[in-house]
N, C-alpha and C positions, 0 to 999 in steps of 0.2 A: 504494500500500500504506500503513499507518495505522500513524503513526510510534510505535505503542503495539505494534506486532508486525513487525520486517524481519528478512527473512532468515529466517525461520521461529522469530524468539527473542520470547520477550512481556517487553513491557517489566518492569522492576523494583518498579515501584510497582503494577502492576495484577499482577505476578503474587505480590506480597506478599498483597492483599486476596483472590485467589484462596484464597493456602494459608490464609488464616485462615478462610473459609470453610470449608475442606475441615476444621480444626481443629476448628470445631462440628457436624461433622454433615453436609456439605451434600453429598457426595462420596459417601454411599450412599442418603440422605432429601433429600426437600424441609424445611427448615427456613426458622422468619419470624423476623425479624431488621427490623428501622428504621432507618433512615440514620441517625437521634440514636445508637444503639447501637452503629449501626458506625463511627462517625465517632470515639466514644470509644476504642475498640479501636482502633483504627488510628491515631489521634493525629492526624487530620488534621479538617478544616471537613465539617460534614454536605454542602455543595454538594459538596466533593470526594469524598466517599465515596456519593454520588449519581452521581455523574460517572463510576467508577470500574464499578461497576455494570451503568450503559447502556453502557460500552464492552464492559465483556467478556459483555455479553448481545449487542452488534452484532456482535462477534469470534465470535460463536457459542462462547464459553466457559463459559455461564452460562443456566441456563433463567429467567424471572424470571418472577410475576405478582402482580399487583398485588392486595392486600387493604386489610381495616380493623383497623389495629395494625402495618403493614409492610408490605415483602414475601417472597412464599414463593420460595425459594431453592434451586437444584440446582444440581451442577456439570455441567457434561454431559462424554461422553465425552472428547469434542476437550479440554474442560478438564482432564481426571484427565490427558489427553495431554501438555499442557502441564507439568504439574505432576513429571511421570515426566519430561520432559525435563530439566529444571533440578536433580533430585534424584539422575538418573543421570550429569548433568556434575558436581557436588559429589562424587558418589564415585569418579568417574575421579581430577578431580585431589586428592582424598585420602587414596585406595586404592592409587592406579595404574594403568596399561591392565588389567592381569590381572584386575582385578576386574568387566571390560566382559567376559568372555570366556564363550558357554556351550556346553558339550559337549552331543550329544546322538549315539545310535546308531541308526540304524535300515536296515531292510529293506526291498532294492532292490524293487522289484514293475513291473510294465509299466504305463503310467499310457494316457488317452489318445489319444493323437500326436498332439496338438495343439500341441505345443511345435515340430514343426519348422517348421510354418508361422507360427505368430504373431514367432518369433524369427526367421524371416526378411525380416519386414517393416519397411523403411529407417527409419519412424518410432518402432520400439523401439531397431531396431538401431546407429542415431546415439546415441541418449542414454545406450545400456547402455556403449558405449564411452567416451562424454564421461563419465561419470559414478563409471563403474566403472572405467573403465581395460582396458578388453579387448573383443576381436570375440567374441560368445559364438558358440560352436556351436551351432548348428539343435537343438536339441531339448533337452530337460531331463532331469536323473536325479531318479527319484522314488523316495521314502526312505517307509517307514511306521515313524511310531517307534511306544513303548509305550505305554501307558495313564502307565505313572507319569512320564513325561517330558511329561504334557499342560499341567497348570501350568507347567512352566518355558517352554512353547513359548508361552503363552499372555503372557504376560511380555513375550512380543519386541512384543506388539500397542502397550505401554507406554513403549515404549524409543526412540529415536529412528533414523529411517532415511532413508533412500538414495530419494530420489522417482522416479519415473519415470513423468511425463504421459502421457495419456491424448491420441488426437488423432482427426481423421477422416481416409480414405482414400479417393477415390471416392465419396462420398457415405455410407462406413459410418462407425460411432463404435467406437474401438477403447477399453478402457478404461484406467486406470493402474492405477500396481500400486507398493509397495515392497522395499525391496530390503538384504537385510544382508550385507557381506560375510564370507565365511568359505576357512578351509581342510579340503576334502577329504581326510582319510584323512594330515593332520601333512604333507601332500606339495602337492596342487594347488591355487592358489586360484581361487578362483568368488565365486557370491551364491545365497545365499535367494533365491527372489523371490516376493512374495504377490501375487500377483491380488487386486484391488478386487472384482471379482466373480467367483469362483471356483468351480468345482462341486466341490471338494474339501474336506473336514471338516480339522477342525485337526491332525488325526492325520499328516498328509500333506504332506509337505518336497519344495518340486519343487528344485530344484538348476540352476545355469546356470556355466557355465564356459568358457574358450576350447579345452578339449581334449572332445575326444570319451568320459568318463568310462568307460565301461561298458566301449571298449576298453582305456584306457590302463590302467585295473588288472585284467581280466579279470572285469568282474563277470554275473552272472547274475541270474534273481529268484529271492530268497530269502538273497543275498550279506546281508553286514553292512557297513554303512560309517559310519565315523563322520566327524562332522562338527563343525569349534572356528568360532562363530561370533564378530565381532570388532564392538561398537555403534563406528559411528563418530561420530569426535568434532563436536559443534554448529558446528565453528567449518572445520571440512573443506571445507564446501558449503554453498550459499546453497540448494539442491535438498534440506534435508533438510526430513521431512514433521515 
């Protein structure tokens, strides 16, 4: 691993030249920029602000291509990724937890059933426990929030989370996914957990827990349950994405 990014944290100086890019523009457009002009801005040698560059374009943080007058410049997602890590550990510890915490409500619906099989496969079901701290239950509870909870859900995509590898079984490829933990209804804990490739629209919370939800509070489809989700901290796990 490239001692410019361990443990999922990007170094300090590459991710200084990130946000300064992201400060001109680079985080919604392509914009061109020259190493002489960035090297100014940044206070360091045009080789180092060259250098800085090719790493977080190797780092897949950084789209780059080369022209006459500079180069043209984006952040890519994984970058804006990056950049939401660092800005939501800053408000942890200048907020406090409470301000890592986001509510949402929604309605139970029948998803599926695909959750009891994929969660019972040894190579989820090792890491959900190493990672999360629990046996989860065969199957998921699926939440549909509102319309106006779609921005803040989309939010969690920015935030920092809980990995859980992807592997093969028998010659299939099973995918990864991430993962946020939360409490159920101020009472059970469980996780989020997002599929990498998911046939579900953002509208759609599946839910994993060690109890069987739908019994332990009586719920139905069309129940309401709410859910307090908790961004865990950078420094938690080497497994954060």
């Amino acid at each position: 691993m490239s001692q410019h990014r361990k443990e999922g944290r990007l170094s300090p100086s590459l991710w200084f030249t990130l946000y300064h890019l992201l400060t001109q523009g680079a985080g919604a457009r392509p914009i061109r920029i020259s190493t002489t002009r960035l090297s100014k801005s940044l206070g360091c040698s045009q080789q180092s602000a060259s250098r800085h560059l090719r790493l977080l374009e190797d780092l897949g943080l950084l789209s780059r291509r080369m022209e006459a007058g500079g180069s043209l410049l984006k952040i890519t997602e994984s970058g804006l990724n990056a950049l939401g890590e660092v800005y939501h550990g800053l408000k942890r510890h200048l907020e406090g937890e409470e301000a890592e915490a986001l509510v949402f409500e929604g309605r139970v619906f029948s998803g599926l059933y695909e959750g009891a099989y994929y969660l019972s496969l040894p190579g989820y079901r090792a890491q959900i426990k190493e990672k999360l701290g629990f046996e989860p239950y065969p199957g998921t509870l699926n939440l549909r929030i509102s319309e106006e909870d779609l921005e803040r859900r989309r939010r969690l995509d920015r935030l920092p989370s809980i990995r859980i590898e992807g592997f093969r079984d028998l010659g299939r490829g099973f995918g990864g996914a991430r993962c946020y933990p939360l409490l159920v209804n101020e009472e059970v804990e469980g996780a989020l957990i997002i599929a990498d490739r998911s046939s579900y629209k953002d509208d759609v919370m599946e839910i994993i827990s060690p109890v069987y939800l739908r019994g332990h509070f009586g719920l139905e489809d069309g129940d309401w349950v709410r859910i307090r989700i908790y961004i865990p901290n950078p420094r938690r796990s080497s497994s954060l994405s």
